[in-house]
N, C-alpha and C positions, 0 to 999 in steps of 0.2 A: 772367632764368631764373625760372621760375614754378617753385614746393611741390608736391611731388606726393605727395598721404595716401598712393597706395598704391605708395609705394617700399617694396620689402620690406627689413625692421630685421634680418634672419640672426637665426643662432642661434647659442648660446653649448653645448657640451660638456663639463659639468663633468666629465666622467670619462675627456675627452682630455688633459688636462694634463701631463705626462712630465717625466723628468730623465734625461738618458743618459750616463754615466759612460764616456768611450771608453778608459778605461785599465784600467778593472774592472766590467765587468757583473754583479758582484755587488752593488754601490751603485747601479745602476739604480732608480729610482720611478715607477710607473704609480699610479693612482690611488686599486687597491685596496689601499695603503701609506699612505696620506694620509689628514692629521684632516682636517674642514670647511672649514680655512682655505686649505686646498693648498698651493702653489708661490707665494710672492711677490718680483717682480722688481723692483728700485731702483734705478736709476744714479743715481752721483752727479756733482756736476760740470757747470760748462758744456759744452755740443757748441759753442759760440765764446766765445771771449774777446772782448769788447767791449773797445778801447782809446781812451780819447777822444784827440783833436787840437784844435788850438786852434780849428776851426770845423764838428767832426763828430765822430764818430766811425770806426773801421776795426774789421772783423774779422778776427781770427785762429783760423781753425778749430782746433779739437783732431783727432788722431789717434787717439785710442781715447778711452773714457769707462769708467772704472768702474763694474761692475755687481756689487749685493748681491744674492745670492738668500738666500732662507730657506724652506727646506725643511720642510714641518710635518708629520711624520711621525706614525705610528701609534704609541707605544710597546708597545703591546701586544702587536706583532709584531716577528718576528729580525730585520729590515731596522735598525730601530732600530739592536739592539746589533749589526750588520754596522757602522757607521756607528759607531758609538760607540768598536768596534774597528779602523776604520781612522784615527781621532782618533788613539789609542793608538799607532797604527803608524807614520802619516806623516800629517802633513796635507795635501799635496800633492797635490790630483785631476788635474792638466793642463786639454785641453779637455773642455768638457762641453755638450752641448746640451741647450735646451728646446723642448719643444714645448708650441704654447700650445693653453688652451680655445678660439679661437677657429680655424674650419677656415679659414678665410680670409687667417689672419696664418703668414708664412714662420717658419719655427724658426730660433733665435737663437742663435750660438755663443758664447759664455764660453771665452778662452783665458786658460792661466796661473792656471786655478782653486786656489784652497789653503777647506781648510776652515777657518773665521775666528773661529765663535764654536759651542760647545758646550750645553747648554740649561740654565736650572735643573730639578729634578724635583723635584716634591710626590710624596714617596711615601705616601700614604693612599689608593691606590684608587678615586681621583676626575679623577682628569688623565691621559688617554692620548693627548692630544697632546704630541711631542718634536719642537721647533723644531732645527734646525740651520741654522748660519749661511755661508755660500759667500761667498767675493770674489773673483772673477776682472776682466776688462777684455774689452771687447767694439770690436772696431774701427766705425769712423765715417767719417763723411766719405768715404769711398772713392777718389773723385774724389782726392783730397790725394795717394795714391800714384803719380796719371800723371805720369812726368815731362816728360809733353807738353806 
């Protein structure tokens, strides 16, 4: 297969980025909510277990994978303290979607979302970024559910 310079590289949408809360459309985030840093997505964990044997190895797929989001919020705006006040309330979002910067990539569902970590704040009037922290689990392997 031969390089071809002019395959087109797409384009990235900094201001498509989203968070959609299905249990409370109040903690929704679109992007006029969001510091510089946006939405950041983290799984943790293998997607297989590697087990060795005495002359190989064998994999065992996982079932879901944990995923961190961190939410980087505006504090300068009521989304913040909506957020701050559903800490307060329950931590417990359910499912939540993302949709990404990129128009090319499917949006990703987070079930069993709980809000996980709350931010620190410099309050001097220099920091309007407010990080909030997300943990839910995102199913995998898909295939693993046929019991065909």
């Amino acid at each position: 297969m031969a390089i071809n310079p002019a395959t087109a590289q797409g384009v990235l949408n900094r201001l498509r980025a989203s968070l959609i809360v299905d249990s409370n459309s109040a903690l929704n985030v679109t992007s006029d909510f969001l510091s510089t840093e946006g939405i950041k997505i983290a799984p943790t964990g293998d997607t297989t277990k590697m087990i060795d044997t005495m002359t190989g190895m064998v994999g065992s797929q996982e079932a879901k994978q944990q995923i961190k989001i961190t939410v980087n919020l505006n504090r300068a705006q009521n989304l913040a303290n909506e957020w701050l006040k559903q800490v307060k309330k329950n931590s417990y979002l359910g499912q939540v979607r993302i949709i990404s910067d990129s128009p090319v990539q499917d949006d990703r569902t987070v079930l069993n979302c709980f809000i996980t970590q709350q931010p620190q704040e410099d309050l001097n009037g220099t920091m309007a970024k407010w990080s909030v922290e997300l943990t839910g689990y995102e199913i995998i392997n898909s295939d693993l559910w046929s019991l065909s």
